[in-house]
N, CA, C and O atoms as a MOPAC input file, in Angstrom:
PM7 MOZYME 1SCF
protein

 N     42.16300 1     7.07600 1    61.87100 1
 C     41.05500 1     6.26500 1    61.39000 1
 C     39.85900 1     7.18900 1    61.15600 1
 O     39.48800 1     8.11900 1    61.87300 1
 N     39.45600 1     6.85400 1    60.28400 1
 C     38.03000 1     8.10400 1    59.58800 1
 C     37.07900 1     7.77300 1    60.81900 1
 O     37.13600 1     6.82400 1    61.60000 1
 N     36.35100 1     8.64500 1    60.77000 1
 C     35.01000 1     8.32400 1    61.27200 1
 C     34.08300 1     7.37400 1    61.19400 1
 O     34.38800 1     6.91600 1    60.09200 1
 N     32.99500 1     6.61200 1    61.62100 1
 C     31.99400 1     6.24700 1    60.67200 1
 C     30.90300 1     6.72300 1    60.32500 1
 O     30.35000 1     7.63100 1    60.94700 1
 N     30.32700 1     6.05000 1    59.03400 1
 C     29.80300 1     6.67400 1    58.41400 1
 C     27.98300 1     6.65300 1    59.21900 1
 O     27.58200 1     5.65700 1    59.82200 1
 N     27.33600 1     7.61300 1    59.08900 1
 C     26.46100 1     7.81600 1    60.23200 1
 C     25.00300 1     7.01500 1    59.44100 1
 O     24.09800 1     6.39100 1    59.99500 1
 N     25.12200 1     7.19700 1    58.55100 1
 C     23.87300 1     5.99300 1    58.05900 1
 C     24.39300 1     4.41900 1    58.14600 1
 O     25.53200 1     4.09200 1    57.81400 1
 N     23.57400 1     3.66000 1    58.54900 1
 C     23.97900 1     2.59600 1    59.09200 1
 C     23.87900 1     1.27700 1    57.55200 1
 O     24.29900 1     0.13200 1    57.71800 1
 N     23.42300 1     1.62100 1    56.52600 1
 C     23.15700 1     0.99300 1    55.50100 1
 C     24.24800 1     1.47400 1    54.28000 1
 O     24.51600 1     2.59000 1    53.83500 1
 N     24.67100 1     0.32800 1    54.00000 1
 C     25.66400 1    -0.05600 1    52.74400 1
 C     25.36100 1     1.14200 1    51.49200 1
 O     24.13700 1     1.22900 1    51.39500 1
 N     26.03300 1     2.07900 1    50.51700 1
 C     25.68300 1     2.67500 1    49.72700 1
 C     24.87400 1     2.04200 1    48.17300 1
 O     24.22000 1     2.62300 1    47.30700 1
 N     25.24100 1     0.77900 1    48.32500 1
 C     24.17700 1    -0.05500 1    47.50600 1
 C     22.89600 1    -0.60900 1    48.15400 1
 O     22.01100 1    -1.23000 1    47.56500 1
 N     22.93000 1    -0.33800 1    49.25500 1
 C     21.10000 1    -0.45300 1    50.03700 1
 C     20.79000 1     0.38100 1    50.38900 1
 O     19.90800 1     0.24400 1    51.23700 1
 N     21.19600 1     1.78600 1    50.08200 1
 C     20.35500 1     2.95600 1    50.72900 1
 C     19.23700 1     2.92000 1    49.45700 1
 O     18.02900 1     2.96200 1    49.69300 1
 N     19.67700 1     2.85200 1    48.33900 1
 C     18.39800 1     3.36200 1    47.37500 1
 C     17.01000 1     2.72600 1    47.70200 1
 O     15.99200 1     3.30200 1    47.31900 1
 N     16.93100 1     1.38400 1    48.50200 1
 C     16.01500 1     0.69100 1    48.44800 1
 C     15.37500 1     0.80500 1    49.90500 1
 O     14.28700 1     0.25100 1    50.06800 1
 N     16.08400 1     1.62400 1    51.21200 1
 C     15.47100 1     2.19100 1    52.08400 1
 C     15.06000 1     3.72400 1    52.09700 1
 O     14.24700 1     4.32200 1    52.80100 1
 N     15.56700 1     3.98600 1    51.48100 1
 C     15.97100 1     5.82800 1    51.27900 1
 C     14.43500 1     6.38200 1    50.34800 1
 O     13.69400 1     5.64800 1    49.69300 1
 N     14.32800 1     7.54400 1    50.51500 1
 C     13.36800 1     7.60100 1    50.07300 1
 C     13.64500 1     8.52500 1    48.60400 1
 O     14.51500 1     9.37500 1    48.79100 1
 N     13.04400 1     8.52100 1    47.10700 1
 C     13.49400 1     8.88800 1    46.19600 1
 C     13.01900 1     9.67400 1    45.08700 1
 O     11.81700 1     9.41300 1    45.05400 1
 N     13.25600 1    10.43400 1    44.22000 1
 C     12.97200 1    11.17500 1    43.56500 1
 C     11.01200 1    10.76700 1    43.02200 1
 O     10.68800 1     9.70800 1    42.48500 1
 N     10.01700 1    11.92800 1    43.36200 1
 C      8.91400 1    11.63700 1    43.22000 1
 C      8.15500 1    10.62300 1    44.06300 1
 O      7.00500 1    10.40200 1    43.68300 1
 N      8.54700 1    10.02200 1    45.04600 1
 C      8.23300 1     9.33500 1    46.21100 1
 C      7.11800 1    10.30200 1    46.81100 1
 O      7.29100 1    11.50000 1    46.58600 1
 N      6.33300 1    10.04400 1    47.32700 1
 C      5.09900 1    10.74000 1    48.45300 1
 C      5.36100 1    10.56600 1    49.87600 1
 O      5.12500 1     9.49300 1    50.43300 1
 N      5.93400 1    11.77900 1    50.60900 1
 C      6.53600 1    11.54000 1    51.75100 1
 C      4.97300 1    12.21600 1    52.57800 1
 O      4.03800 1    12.85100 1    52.09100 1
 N      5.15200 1    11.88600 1    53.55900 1
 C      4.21200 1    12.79100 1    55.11100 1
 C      5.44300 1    13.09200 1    55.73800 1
 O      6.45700 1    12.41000 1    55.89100 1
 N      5.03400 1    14.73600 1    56.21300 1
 C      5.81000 1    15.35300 1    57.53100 1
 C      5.49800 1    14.44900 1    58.56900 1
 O      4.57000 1    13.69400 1    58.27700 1
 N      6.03000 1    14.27800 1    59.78900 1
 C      6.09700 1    14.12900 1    61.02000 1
 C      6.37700 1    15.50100 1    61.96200 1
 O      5.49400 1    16.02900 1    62.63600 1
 N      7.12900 1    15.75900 1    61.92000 1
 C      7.26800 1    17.15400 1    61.91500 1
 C      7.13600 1    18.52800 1    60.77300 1
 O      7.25800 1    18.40800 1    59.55400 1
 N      6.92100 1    19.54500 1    61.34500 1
 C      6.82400 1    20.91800 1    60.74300 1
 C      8.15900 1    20.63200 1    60.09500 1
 O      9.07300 1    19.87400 1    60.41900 1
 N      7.91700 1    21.88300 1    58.57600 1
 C      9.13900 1    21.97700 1    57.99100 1
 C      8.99900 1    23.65500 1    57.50100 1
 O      8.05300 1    24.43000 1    57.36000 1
 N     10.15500 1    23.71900 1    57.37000 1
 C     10.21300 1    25.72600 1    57.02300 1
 C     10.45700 1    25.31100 1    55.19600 1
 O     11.35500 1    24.63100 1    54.70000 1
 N      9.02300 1    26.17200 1    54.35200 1
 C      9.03000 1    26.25000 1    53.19100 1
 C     10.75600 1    27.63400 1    52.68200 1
 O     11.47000 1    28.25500 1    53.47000 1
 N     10.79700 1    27.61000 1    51.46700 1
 C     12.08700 1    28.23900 1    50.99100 1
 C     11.61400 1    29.32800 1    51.53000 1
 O     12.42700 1    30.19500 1    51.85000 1
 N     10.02100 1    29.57600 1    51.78500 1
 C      9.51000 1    31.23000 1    51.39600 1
 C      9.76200 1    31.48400 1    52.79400 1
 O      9.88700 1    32.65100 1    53.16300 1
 N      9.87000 1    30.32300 1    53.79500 1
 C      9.64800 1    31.06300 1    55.57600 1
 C      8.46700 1    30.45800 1    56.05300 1
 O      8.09400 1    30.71500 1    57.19700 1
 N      7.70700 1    29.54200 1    55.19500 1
 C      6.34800 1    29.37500 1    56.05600 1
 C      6.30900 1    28.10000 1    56.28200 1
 O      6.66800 1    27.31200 1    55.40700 1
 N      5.93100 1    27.74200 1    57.32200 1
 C      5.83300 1    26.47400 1    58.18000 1
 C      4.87700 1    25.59500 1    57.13000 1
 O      3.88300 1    26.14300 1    56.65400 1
 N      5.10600 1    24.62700 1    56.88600 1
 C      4.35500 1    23.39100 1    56.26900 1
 C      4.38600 1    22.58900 1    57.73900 1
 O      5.29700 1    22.32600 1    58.52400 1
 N      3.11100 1    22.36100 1    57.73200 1
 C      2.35200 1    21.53200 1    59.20800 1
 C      2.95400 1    20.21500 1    59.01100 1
 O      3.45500 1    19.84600 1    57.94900 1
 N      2.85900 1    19.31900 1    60.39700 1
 C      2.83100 1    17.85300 1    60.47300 1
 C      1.85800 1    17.03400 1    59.99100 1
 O      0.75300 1    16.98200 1    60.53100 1
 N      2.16600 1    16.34100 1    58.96200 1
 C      1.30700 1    15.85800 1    58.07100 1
 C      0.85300 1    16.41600 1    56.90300 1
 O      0.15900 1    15.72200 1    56.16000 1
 N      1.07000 1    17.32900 1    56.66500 1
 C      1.39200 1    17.37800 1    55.29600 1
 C      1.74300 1    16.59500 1    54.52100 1
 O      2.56400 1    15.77000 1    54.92300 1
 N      1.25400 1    16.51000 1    53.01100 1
 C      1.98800 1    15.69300 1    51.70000 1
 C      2.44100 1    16.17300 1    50.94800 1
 O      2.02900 1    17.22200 1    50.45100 1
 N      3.85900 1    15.31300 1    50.47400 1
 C      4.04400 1    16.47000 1    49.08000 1
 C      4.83900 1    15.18300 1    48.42300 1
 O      4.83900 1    13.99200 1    48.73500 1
 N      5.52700 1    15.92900 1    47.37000 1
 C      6.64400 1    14.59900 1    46.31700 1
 C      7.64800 1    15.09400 1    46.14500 1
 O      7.74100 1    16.20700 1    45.62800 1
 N      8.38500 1    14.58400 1    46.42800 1
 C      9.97600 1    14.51000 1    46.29700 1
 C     10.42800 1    15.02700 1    44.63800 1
 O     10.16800 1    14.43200 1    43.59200 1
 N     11.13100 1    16.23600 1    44.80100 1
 C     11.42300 1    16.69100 1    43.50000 1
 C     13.01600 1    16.91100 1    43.04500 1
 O     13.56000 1    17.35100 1    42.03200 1
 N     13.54000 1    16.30300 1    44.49000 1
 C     15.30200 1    16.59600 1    44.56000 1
 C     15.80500 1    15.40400 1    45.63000 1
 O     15.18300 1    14.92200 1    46.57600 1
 N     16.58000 1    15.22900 1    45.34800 1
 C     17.49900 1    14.32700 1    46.69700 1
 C     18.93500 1    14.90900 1    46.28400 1
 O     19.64500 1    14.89400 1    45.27900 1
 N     19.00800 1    15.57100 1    47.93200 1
 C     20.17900 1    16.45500 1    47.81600 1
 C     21.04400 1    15.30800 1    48.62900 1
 O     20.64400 1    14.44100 1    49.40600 1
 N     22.60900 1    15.67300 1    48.08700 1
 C     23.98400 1    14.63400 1    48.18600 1
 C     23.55600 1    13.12500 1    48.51200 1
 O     22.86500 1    12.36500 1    47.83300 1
 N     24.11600 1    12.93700 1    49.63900 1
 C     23.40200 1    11.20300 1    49.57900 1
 C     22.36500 1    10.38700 1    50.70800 1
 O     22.35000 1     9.54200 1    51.60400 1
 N     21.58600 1    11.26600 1    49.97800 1
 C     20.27900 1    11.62900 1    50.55500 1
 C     20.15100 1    12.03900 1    52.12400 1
 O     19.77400 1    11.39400 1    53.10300 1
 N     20.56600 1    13.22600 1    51.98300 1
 C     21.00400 1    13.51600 1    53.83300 1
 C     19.63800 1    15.26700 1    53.51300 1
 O     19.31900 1    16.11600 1    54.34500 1
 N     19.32300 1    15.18500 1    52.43600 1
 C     18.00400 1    15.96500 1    52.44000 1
 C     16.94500 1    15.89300 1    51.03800 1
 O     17.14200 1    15.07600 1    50.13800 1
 N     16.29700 1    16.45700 1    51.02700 1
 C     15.12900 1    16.67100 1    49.77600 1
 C     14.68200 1    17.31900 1    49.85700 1
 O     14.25100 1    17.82700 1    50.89300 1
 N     14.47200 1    17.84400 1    48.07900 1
 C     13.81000 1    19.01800 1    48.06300 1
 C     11.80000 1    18.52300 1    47.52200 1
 O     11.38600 1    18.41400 1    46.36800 1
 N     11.10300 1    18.35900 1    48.63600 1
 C      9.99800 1    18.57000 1    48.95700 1
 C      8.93500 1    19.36200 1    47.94600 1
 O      9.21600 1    20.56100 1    47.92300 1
 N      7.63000 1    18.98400 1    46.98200 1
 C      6.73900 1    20.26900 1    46.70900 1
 C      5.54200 1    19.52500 1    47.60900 1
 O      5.19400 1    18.34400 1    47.59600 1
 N      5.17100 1    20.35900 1    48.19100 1
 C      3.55300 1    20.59500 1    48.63000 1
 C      2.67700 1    21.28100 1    48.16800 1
 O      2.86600 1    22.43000 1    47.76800 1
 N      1.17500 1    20.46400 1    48.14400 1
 C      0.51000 1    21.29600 1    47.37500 1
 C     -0.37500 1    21.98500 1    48.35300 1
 O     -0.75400 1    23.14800 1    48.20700 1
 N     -0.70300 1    21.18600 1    49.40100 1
 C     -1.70500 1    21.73300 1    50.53700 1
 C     -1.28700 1    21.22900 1    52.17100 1
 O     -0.81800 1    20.11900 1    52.42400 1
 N     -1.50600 1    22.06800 1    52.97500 1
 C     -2.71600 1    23.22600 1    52.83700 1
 C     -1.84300 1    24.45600 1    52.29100 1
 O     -2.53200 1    25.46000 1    52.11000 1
 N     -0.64400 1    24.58800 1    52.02400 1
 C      0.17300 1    25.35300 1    51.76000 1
 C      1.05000 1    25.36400 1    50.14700 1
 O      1.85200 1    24.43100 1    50.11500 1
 N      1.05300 1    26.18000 1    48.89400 1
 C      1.81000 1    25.35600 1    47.84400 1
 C      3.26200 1    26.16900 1    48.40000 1
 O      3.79200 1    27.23700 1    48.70900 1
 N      3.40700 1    24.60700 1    48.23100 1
 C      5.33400 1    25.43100 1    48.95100 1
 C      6.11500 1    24.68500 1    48.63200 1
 O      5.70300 1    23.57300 1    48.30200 1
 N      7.78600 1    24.99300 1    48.58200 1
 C      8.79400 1    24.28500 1    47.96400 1
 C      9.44200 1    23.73100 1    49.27100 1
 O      9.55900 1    24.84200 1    49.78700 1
 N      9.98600 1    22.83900 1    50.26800 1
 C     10.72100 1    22.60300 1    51.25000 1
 C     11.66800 1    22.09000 1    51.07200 1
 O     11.75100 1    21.34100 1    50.09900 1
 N     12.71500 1    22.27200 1    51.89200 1
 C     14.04200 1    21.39300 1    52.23100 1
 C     13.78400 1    20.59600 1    53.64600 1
 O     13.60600 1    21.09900 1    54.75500 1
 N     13.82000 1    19.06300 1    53.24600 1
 C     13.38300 1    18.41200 1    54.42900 1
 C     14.32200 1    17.22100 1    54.85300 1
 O     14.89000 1    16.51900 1    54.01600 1
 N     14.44800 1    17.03800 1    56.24800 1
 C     15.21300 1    16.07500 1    56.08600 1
 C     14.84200 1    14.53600 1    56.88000 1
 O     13.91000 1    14.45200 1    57.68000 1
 N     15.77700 1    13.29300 1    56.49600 1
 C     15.01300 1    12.42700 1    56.93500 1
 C     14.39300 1    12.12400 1    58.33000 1
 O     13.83300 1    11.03100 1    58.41700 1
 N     14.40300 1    12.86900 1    59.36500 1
 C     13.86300 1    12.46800 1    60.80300 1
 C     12.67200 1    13.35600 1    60.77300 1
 O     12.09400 1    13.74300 1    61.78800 1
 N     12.38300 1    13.61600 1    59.72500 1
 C     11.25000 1    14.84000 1    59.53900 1
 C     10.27000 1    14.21300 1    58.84900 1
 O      9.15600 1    14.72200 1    58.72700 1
 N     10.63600 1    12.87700 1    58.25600 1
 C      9.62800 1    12.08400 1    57.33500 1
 C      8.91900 1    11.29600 1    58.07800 1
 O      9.36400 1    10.95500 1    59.17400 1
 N      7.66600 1    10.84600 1    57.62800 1
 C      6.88400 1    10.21600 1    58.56400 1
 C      6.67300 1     9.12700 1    57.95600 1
 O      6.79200 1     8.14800 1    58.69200 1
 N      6.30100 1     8.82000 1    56.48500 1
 C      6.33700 1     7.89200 1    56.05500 1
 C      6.19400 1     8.12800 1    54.41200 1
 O      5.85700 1     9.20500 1    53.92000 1
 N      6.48500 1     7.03000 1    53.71500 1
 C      6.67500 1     6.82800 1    52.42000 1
 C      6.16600 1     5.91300 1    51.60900 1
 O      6.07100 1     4.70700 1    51.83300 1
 N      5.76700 1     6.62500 1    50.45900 1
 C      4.72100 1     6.29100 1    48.73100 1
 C      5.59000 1     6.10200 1    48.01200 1
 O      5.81900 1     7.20000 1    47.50600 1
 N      6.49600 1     5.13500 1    47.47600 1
 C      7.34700 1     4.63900 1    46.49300 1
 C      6.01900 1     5.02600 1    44.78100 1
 O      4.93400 1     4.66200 1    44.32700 1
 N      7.29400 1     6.07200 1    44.45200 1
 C      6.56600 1     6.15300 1    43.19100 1
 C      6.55100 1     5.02600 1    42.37700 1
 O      7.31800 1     4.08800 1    42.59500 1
 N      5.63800 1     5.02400 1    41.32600 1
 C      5.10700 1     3.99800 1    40.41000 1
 C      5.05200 1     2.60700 1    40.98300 1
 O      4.62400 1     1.67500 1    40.30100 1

């Protein structure tokens, strides 16, 4: 018997909890930019990737740091549904 699956939401209701391409996330926690440098807690940035199914994102920040991150969801603090 497979495993289960570790997100607890149906693959037709993740899009509508999940957070998504150009969305405005806040850190909760620190995140390590591509370059090596810590982006602080609380930080903002927008979602410019959602990597596989959605088990990460690729993050831009503009301040206090401009940096590219790979972040993942227990790292999000909260969410800006684009448009």
């Amino acid at each position: 018997m497979p495993a289960p699956a570790l997100n607890r939401f149906a693959a037709e209701d993740r899009a509508l909890v999940s957070p998504a391409e150009l969305d405005v996330v806040t850190l909760k926690t620190p995140a390590t930019s591509d370059d090596g440098e810590t982006v602080p807690a609380g930080a903002t940035g927008t979602i410019v990737a959602v990597y596989g199914d959605a088990v990460a994102f690729g993050v831009e920040f503009e301040t206090p740091i401009h940096a590219l991150a790979t972040v993942y969801p227990h790292q999000i603090g909260s969410v800006r549904r684009a448009g």
